[in-house]
Structures are given as C-alpha cells and as structure tokens.
Phi, psi and omega in degrees: 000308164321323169284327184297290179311284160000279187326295161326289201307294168005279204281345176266355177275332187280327187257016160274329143344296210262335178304295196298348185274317211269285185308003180284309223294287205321335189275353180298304164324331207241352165268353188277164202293159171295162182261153195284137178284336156325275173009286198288328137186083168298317194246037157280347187276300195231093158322336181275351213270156164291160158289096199258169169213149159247106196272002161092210185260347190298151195200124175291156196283148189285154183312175184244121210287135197245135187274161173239128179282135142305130178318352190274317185290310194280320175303327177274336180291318152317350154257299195312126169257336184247016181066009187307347207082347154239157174264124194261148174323309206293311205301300184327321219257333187269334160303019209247298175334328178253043161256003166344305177264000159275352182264356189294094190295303225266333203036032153324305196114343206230109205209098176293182212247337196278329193296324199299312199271359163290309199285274184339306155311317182328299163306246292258330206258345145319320155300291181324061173307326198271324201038095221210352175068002120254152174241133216264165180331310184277009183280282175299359153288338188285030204227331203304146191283140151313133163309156176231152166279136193288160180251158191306133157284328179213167197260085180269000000 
C-alpha cells in the first residue's frame, strides 16, 4: 500500500515539474526583443542581401606570427625533446630506435641493443668536437644527411 501511495505522490511531483519547466520556457519565449524593424526591412527588399556591421574604428588582435624553421632547424629540433637547444646523449639515443637495421655492425640481421648503442654513441662523440657531452647546432650540423636529388615523378 505504501509503495502504491509512494508512487502516486512520486508521478504529481514529476508532473508538476514538468507543468512549471513548461511555463518557465513560454515566458522566456514572450520576453524576447522584438526584431528591429531596419532589419526586416531591408530583407523584405532583398532577401539574398548579407548582413553589414559597422565596425567603426575598432581593429582586432593581431595574428600570431609563425617563425619558419630552416630544414636544418627542424632536423635538429627532432632530437632536442626540451628545446634547451642542445642534445644531451640520452635525448640522441632515445630518437634512434627505428634505425635498428642500418646500424647492425655484424649483418646478421640481429641488432642487439649494445650494437645500436656503441655505434650511436660513436656518432654522438664523433659529433660532439668539444666534447662536453652536448651538442650544440652547429655540432649537429656536421651529422646532416647528403641532400639526394629528387627522381621523375613518372617515367612518361
């Protein structure tokens, strides 16, 4: 009986809810401003026409200016992981991984993690002039790949 009763109270609270939600939205509906009659009509004249503003003197924040890296720039910002501007060993070592196989000394096919890392150290202290254990741009310029000249895109 109790649940019955429960119920009941339950479904007039829910639909007194839903009375009052419903007469909040219409008074909303019935406060809004009227449409400026310039408005209506200009687009009682021309329906296609855009919609101007006049903005006056008003002037917007300027874009935000994007620097252009030199290919040299971008190739060394892919080691440097914290942007200090030099490559610390750890940071060289850890960019490394998917050269496994050009780095394989023995050619086996099998590129133990000590072959990778003697030849990478090797590269890093070959880089390295000062030997200060970082390297700085112009360090890591001397590491740069030969350019290859691009091929025919198609052999017409």
């Amino acid at each position: 009986m109790n649940r019955i009763l429960l119920g009941a109270f339950g479904a007039l609270v829910l639909a007194a809810l839903g009375l009052f939600w419903m007469q909040g939205r219409a008074q909303v509906e019935q406060a809004a401003p009227p449409p400026d009659p310039d408005t209506m009509a200009r687009e009682a004249e021309d329906p296609n026409a855009l919609p101007t503003a006049d903005v006056g003197a008003m002037e917007g924040p300027a874009p935000p200016e994007a620097s252009e890296l030199t290919r040299e720039q971008r190739r060394f910002f892919r080691y440097d992981r914290n942007r200090d501007l030099k490559i610390t060993r750890n940071e060289m070592l850890s960019t490394r991984t998917n050269a496994f196989r050009d780095l394989d000394a023995d050619g086996n096919n099998l590129l133990t993690f000590e072959e990778w890392a003697v030849t990478t150290a090797s590269r890093f202290d070959e880089m390295d002039g000062n030997g200060d254990e970082e390297l700085t741009a112009a360090e890591f310029a001397t590491s740069a790949p030969a350019r290859r000249a691009p091929s025919p895109r198609c052999n017409c």
